[in-house]
N, C-alpha and C positions, 0 to 999 in steps of 0.2 A: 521498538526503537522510537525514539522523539530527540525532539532538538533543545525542550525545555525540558530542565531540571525537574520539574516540581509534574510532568507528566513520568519522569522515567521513574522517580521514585514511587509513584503510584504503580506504576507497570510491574516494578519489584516488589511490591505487596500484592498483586493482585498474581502473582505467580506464584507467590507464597500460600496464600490463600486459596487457590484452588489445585495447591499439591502437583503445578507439571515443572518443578526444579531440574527434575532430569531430561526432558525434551525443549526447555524454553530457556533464555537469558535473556539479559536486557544490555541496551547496550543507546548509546549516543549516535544519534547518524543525521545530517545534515545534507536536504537533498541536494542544496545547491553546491555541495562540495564533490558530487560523484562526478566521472571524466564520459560515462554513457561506454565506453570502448574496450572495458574489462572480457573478452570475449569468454576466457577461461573462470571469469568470476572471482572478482577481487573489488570490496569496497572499501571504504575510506573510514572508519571508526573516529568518532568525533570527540572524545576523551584525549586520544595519544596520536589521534591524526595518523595512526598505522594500519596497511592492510589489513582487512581480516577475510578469511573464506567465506563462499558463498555457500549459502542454504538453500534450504529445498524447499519450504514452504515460507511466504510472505502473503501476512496479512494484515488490512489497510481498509482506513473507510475513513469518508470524508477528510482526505489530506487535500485536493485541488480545489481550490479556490481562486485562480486566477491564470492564464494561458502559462507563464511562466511556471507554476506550480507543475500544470502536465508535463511541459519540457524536460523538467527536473526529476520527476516521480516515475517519469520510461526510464532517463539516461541510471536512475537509481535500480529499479529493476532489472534491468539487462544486467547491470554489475555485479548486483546481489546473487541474482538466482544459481544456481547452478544449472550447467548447461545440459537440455535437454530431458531431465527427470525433473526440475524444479519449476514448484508454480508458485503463481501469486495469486491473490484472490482480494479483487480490491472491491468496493463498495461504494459508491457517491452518489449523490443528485444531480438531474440533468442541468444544463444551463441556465434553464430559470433562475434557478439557487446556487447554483455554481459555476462562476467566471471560469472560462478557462476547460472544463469537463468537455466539450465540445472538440477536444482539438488531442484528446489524451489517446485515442483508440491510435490516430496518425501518428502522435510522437510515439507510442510502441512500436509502429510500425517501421517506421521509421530506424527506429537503432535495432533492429532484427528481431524483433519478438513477434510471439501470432498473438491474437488475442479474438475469444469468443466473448460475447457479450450476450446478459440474459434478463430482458425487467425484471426486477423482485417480486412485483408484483404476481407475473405469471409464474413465480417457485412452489409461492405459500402463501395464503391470505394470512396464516396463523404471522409469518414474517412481518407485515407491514402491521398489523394490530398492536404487536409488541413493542415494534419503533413509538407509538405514540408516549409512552414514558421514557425515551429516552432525549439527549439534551438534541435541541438541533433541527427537531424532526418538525414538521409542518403539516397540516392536512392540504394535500394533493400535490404533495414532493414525490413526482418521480424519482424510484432507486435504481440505478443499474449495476449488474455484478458481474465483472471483468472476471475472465479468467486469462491465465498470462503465463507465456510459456517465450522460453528460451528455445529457438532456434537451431 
């Protein structure tokens, strides 16, 4: 899911592309539109502005950029996940680089989700080697990897 057009239509070829049509779809979703209080799991589809069910796995990196951004990307998770079997698995940089990542672990907490967190660093060094060709990335950007569970 993304907010801009011109990401979702990549999203839809890059599904296509690696053959998972039958586990994946794409879809519009705009964080600042979720209510955070979907407890059953129900978000807001940004194409037809109509419900849709919640899933089971979400994954995310580098969406938080600014404190508002965490407020938005918990109350979107909560809504999202399905409760209790569904995770998230988000990805960012610490606040040096990222306004606002400071404040995200609390906003999950906050609208009832648990959340472990784990540096990148300590998963895989093969992990942080391979961020350096991607867009974004910096030498000596801390990554941390939310994991995010519904309550």
């Amino acid at each position: 899911t993304d907010v801009n057009d011109l990401v979702i239509d990549n999203i839809a070829k890059n599904i296509v592309l690696n053959d998972v049509s039958e586990v994946a779809c794409v879809a519009k979703l705009d964080f600042y539109e979720q209510t955070g209080n979907n407890e059953s799991g129900k978000w807001i589809e940004g194409f037809t502005f109509e419900d849709r069910d919640p899933v089971e796995v979400i994954l995310a990196a580098d969406i938080i950029c600014q404190p508002s951004d965490a407020v938005a990307a918990a109350k979107t998770i909560y809504d999202a996940l399905v409760p209790t079997t569904g995770r998230a698995y988000v990805v960012c940089a610490d606040s040096e680089h990222r306004f606002g990542i400071e404040i995200f672990q609390e906003e999950c907490e906050r609208v009832g989700l648990e959340v472990t967190t784990t540096n990148v660093a300590d998963m895989s060094e093969d992990l942080l080697s391979d961020c350096h060709s991607t867009s974004g990335y910096v030498d000596g950007m801390n990554l941390t990897f939310y994991e995010v569970q519904k309550k």
